[in-house]
BAFI-3210 file (N, C-alpha, C; in Angstrom, 3 decimals, decimal comma, padded with zeros to 6 digits):
// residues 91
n [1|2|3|4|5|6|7|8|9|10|11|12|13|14|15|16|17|18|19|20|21|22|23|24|25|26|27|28|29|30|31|32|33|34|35|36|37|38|39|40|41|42|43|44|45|46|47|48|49|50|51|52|53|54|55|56|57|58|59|60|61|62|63|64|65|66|67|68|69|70|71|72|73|74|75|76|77|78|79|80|81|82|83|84|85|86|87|88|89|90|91]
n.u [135,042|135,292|135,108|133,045|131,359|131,493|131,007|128,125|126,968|124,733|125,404|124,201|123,965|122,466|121,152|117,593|115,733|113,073|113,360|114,086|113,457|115,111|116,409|116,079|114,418|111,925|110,984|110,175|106,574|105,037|107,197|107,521|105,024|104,858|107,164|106,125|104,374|105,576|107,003|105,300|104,156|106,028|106,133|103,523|104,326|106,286|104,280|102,914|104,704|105,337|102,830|102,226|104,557|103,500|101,030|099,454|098,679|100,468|102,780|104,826|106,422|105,488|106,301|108,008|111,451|111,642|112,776|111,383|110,697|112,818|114,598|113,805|112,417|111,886|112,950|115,461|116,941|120,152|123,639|123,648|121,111|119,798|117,952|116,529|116,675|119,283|120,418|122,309|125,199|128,595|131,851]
n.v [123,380|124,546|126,950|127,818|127,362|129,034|131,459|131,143|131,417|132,859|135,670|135,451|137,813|139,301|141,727|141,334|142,678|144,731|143,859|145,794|149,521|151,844|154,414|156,829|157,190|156,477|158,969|160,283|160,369|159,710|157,901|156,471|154,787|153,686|152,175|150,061|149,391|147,742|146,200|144,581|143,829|141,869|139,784|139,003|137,929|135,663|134,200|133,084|131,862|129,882|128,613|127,481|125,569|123,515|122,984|120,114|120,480|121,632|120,225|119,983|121,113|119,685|116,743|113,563|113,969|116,323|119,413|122,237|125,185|128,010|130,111|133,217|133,597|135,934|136,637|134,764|132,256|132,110|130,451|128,268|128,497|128,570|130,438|134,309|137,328|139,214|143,012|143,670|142,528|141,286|140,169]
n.w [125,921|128,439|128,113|126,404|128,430|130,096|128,672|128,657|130,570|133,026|135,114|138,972|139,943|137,005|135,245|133,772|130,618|131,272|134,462|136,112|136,622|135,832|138,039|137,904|135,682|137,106|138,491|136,631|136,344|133,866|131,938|134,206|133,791|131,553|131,813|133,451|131,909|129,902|131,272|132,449|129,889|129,461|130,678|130,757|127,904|128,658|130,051|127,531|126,068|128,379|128,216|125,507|125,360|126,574|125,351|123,984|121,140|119,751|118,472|117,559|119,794|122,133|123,938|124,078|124,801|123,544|123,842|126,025|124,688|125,705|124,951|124,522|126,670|129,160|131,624|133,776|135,578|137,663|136,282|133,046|131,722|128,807|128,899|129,509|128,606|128,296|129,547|128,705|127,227|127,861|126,593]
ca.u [133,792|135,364|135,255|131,359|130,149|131,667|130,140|126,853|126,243|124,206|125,505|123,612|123,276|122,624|119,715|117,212|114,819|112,142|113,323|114,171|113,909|116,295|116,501|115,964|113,316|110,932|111,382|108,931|105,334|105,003|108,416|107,072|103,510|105,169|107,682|105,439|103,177|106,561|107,638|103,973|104,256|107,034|105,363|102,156|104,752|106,458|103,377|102,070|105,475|104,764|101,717|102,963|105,309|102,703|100,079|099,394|098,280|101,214|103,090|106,766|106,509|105,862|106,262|109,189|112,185|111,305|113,500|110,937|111,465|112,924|115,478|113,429|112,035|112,411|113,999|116,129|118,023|121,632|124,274|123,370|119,734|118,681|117,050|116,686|117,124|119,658|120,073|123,656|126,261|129,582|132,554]
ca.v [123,275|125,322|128,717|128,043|127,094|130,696|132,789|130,919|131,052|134,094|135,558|135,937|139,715|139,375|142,002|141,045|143,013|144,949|143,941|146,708|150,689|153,342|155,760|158,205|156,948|156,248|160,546|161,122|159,159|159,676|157,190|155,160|154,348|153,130|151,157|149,485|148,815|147,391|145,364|143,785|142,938|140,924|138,968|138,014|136,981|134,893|133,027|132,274|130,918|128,484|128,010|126,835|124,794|122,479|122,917|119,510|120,471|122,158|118,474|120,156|121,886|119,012|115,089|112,715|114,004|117,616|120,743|123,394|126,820|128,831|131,363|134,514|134,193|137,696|136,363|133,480|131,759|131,878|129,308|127,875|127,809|128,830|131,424|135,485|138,453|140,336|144,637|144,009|141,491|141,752|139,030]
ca.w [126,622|129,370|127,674|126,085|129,673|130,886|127,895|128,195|131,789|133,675|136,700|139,672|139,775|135,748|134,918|132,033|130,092|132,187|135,416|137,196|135,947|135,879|139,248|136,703|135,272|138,423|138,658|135,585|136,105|132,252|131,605|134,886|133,848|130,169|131,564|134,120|131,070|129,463|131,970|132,646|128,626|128,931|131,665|129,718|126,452|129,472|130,034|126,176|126,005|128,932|128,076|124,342|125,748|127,467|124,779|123,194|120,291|118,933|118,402|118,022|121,026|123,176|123,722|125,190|123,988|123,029|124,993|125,463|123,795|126,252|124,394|124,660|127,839|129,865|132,573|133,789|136,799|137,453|135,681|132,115|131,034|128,061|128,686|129,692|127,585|129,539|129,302|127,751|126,409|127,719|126,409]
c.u [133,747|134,491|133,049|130,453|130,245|130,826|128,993|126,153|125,862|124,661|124,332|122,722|122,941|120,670|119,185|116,145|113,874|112,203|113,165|114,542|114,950|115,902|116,049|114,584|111,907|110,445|110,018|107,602|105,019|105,806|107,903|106,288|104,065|106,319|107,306|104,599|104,521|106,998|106,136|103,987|104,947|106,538|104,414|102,814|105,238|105,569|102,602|103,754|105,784|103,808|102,119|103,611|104,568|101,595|100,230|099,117|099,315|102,487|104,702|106,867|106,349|105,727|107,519|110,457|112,220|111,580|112,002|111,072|111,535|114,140|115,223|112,486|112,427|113,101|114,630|116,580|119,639|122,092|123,400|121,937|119,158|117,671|117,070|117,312|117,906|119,780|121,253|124,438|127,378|130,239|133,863]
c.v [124,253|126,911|128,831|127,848|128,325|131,372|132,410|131,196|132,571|134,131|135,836|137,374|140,036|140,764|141,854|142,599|143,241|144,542|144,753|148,431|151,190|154,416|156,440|158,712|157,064|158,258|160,804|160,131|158,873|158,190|155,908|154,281|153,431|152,493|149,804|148,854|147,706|146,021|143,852|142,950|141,970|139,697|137,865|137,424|135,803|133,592|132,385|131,769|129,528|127,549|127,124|125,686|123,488|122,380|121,543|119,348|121,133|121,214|118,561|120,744|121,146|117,432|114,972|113,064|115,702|118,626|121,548|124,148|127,365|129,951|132,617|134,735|135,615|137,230|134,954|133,535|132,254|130,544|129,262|127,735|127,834|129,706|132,930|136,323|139,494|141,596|144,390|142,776|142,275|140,147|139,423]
c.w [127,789|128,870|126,903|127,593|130,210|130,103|127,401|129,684|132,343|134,924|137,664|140,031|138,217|135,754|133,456|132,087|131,218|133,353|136,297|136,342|136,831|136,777|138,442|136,390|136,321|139,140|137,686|135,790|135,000|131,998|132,724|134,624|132,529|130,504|132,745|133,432|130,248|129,765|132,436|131,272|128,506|129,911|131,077|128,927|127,133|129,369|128,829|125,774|126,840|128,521|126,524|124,423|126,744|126,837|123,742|121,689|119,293|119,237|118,326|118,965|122,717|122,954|124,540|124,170|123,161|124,000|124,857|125,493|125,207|126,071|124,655|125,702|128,461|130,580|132,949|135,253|136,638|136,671|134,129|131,679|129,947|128,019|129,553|128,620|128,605|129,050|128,508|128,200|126,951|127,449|126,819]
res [x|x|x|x|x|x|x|x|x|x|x|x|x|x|x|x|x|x|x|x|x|x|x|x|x|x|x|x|x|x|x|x|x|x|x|x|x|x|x|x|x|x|x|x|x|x|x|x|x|x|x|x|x|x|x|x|x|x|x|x|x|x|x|x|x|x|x|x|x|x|x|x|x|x|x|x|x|x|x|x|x|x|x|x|x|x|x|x|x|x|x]
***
């Protein structure tokens, strides 16, 4: 249980998906403007996954007793949650 709570849990400084560009990147407005449009996308999918997750009408998705989906959220907390897409996997 030890060793799955380590290689499930996010650190603190963990970066996900569209958080934060590349020095590099922020150099070309071309590469900026498209990953500003990027990073805004993952935002909106963010919220039709909240929103899902509190929509009565879709009957596996909520009630007493029902986790809701949060696997492919963009971003996450520190420790164990279930959720964030981070930039890279290390084990």
């Amino acid at each position: 249980m030890a060793i799955l709570d380590v290689l499930s849990s996010h650190s603190p400084d963990e970066e996900y998906l569209g958080g934060q560009s590349e020095p590099a990147w922020a150099a070309d407005p071309v590469i900026k403007a498209a990953y500003e449009r990027y990073a805004g996308r993952l935002l909106e999918l963010e919220g039709i996954i909240d929103a899902r997750n509190v929509d009565p009408k879709l009957l596996n998705r909520t009630g007493d007793g029902v986790v809701p989906y949060q696997l492919l959220k963009p971003s996450s907390k520190s420790g164990v949650t279930g959720m964030g897409v981070p930039n890279s996997i290390s084990i």
